[in-house]
N, C-alpha and C positions, 0 to 999 in steps of 0.2 A: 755278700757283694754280687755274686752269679746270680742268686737270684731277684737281685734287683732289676739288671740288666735283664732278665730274662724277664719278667715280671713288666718290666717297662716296655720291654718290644713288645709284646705282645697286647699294652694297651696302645701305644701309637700304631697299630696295624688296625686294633679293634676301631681306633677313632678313623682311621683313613677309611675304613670299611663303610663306615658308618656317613661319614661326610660324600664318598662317593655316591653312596644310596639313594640318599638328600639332593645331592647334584642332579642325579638321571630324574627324581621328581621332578625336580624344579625346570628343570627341560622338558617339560611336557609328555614324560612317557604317560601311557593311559593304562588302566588296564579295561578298556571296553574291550569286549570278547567281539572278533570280526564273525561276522554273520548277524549278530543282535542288532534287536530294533535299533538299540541307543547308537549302535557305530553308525547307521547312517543318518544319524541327528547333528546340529551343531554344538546345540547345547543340551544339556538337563534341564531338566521344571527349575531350577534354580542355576547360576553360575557356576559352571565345574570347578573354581575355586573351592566360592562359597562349601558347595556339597562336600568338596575334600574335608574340608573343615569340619563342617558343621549337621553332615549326616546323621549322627547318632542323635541330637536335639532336635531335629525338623523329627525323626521316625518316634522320637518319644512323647513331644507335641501332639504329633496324628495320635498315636497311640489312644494319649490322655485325651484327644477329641473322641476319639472314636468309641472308648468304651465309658466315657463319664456324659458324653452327649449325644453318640451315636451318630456321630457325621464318620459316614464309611467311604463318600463318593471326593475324593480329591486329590491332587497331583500328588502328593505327598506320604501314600499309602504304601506298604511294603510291599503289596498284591501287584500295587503298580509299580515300584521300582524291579519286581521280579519279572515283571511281563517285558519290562522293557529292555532287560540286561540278560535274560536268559538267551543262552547259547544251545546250540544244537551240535549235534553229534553226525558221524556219516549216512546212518540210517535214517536222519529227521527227525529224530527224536530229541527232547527237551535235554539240555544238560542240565543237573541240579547246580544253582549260583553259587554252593558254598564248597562245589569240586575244588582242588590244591590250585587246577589252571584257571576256571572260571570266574567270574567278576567282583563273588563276595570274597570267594576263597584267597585269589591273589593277591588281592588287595590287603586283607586282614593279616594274610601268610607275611608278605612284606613289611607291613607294620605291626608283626610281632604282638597282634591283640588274638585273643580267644573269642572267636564268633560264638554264640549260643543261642541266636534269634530261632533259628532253625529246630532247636531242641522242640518247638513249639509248631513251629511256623513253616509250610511248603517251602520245597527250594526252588519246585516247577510252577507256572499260571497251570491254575486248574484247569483251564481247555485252551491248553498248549496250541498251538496250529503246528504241525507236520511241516517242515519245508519241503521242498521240492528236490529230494536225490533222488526218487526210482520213480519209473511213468506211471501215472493214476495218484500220487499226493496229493496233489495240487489242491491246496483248499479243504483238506481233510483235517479235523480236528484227532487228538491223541484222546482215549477215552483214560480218568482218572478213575478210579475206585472209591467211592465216599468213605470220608473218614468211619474207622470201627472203633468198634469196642467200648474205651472210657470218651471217646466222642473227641480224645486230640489226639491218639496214635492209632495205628494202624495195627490190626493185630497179625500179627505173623504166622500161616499154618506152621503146625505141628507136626514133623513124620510121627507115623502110627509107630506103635513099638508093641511089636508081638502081632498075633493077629495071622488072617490068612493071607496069602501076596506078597509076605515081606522076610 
């Protein structure tokens, strides 16, 4: 019988938790990162609805355009959702979108999905622009590293082990 009651509170808490979460949605909380192109937009290339929705269909769409047709250039590209949702840091420098606080990351963290786009895919625009925290930025672009190795990851140096200097 204890652990029914115990059992039961603790899913009417898990439902209240869950219902308030849904709430603060539905009030409009955002997760655009302030500073990002997107915060000073009205909208997205589609209705911020819609995109809540239906994000992962529109990027699979492009997807299946892009590499069965080779249409690369369109609102609807991941390159471009990155460019325009990336955040910056106090140095100027790019935040990666799938950080815990930033735009993929919160969002996904919130709804409790396992992002993997990334496993593949940059989390920064490949010629980031610098914003403007220390004097001389201004309009300077972040230099990226072209991808190495097997041609989708980056290969990581190695410390030497053994050797002279070490």
């Amino acid at each position: 019988m204890a652990n029914a009651v115990v059992r039961g509170s603790l899913i009417s808490v898990g439902l209240a938790g869950a219902l308030c979460a849904l709430a603060a949605q539905a009030a409009g909380d955002s997760f655009v990162v302030p500073g990002s192109k997107a915060a000073a937009q009205k909208n997205c290339v589609e209705p911020v609805d819609y995109m809540r929705r239906n994000h992962m269909e529109v990027i699979k769409h492009q997807r299946d355009a892009t590499v069965h047709d080779g249409v690369r250039a369109t609102n609807h590209s991941l390159a471009g959702c990155i460019e325009c949702h990336v955040g910056y840091g106090s140095g100027g420098a790019p935040l990666p979108v799938n950080m815990e606080d930033q735009f993929c990351g919160a969002c996904h963290n919130f709804a409790a999905v396992h992002l993997n786009c990334f496993d593949c895919h940059s989390t920064i625009p490949s010629a980031a622009p610098m914003r403007a925290s220390l004097p001389g930025q201004v309009g300077q672009f972040a230099w990226l590293p072209p991808v190495g190795g097997d041609g989708f990851r980056m290969q990581v140096p190695q410390p030497e082990v053994g050797g002279e200097g070490n």
